[in-house]
Backbone as CSV, one residue per row, in Angstrom:
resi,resn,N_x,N_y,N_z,CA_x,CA_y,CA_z,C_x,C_y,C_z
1,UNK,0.815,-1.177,0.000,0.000,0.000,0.000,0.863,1.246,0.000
2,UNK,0.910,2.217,-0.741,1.132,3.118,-0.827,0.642,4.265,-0.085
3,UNK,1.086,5.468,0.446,0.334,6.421,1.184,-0.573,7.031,0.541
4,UNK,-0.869,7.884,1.029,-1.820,9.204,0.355,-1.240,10.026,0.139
5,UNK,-1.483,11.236,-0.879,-0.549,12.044,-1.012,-1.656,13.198,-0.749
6,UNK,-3.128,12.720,-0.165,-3.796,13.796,-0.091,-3.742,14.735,1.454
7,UNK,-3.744,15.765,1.857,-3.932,16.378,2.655,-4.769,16.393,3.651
8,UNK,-4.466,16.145,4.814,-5.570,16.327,5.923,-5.555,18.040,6.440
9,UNK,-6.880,18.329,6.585,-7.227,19.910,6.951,-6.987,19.927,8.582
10,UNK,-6.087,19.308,8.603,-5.929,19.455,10.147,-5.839,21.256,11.183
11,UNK,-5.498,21.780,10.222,-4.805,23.203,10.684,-6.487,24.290,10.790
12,UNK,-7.403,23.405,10.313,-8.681,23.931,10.527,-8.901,23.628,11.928
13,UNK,-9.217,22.473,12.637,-9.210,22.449,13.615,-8.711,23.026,14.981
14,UNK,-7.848,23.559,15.075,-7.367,24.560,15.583,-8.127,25.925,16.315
15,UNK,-8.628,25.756,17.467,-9.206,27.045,17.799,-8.455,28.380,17.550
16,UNK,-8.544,29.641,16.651,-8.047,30.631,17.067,-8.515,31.551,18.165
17,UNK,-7.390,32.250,18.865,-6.890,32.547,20.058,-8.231,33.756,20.106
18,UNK,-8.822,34.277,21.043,-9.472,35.433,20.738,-9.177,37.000,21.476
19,UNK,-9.444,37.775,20.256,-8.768,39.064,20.728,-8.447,39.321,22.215
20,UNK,-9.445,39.220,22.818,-9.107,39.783,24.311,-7.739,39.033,24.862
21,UNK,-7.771,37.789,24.825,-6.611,37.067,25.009,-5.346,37.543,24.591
22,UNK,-5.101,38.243,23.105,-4.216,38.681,22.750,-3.455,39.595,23.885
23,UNK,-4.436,40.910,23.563,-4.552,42.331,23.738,-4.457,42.478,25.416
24,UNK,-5.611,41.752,26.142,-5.349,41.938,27.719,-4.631,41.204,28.489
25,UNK,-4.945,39.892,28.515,-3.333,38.979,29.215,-1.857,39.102,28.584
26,UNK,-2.234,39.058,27.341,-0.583,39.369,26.819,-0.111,40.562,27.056
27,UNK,-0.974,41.347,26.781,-0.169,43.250,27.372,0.133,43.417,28.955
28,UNK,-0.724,42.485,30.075,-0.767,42.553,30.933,1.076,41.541,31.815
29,UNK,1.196,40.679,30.754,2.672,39.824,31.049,3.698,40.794,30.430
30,UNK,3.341,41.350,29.184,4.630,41.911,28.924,4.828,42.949,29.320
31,UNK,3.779,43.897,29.948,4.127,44.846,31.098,5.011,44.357,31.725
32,UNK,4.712,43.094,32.444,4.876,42.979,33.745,6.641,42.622,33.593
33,UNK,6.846,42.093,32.571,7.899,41.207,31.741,9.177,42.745,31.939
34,UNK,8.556,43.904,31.291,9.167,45.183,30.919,9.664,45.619,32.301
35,UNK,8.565,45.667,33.129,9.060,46.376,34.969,9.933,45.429,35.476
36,UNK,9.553,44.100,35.265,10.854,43.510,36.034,12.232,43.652,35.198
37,UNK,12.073,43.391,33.935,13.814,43.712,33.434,14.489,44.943,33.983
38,UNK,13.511,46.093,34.184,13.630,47.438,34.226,14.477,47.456,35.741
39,UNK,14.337,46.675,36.585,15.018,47.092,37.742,16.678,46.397,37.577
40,UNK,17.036,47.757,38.019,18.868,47.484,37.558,18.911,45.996,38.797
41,UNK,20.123,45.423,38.079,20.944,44.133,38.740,21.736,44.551,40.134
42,UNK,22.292,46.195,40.359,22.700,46.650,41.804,21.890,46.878,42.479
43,UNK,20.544,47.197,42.198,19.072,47.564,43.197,18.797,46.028,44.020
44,UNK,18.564,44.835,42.976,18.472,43.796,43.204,19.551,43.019,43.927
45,UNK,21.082,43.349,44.194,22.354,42.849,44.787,22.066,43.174,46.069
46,UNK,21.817,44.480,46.075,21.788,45.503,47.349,20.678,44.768,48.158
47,UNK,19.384,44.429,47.870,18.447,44.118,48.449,18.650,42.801,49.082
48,UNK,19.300,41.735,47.997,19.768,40.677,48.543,20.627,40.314,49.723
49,UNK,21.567,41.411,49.527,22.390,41.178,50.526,22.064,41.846,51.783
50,UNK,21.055,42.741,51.829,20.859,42.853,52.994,19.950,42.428,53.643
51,UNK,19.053,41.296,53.016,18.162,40.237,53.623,19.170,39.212,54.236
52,UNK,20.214,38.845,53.644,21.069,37.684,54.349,22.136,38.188,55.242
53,UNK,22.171,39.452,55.377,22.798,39.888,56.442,22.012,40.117,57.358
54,UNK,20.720,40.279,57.359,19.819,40.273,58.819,19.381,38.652,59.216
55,UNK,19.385,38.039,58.325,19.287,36.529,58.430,20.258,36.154,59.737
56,UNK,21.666,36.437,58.919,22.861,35.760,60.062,22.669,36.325,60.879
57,UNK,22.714,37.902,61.155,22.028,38.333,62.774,21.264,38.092,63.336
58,UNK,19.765,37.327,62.963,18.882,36.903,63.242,19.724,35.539,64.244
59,UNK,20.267,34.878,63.022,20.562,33.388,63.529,21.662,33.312,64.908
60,UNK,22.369,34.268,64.533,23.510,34.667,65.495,22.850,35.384,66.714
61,UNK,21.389,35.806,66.964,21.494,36.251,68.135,20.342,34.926,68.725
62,UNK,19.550,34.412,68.050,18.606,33.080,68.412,20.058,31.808,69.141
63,UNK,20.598,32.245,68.336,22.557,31.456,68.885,22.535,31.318,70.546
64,UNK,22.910,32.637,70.486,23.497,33.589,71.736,22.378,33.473,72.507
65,UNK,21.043,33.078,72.421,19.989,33.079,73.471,19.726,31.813,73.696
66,UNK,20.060,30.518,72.939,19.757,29.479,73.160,21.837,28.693,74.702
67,UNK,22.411,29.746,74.433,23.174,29.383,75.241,23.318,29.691,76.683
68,UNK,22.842,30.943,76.604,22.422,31.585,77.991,21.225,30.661,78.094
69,UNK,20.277,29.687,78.313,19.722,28.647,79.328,20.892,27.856,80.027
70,UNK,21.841,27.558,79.152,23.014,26.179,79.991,23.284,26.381,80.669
């Protein structure tokens, strides 16, 4: 047996997407996409590091209080 060489309309089947979908969730990600690139990489260093520097002080003084019971 040989194949078919005829075409299936498969690409009909296919729901297309509808406007609102486009226009409001997609504008609404690539906003969102735009503000986050937008914040510089030193705003974001700075912030980091000073969450894990209150961390270790955190941990370092929960330290220091769990020794004063002994």
């Amino acid at each position: 047996m040989q194949p078919s060489n005829r075409r299936v309309g498969s690409m009909a089947n296919h729901p297309k997407p509808s406007a609102k979908n486009e226009t409001g969730d997609f504008a609404k990600f690539t906003n969102f996409v735009r503000r986050l690139v937008a914040v510089p990489h030193s705003e974001i260093k700075a912030k980091l590091d000073a969450e894990k520097l209150e961390k270790t002080r955190k941990r370092k003084a929960v330290s220091r209080a769990s020794h004063a019971k002994d």
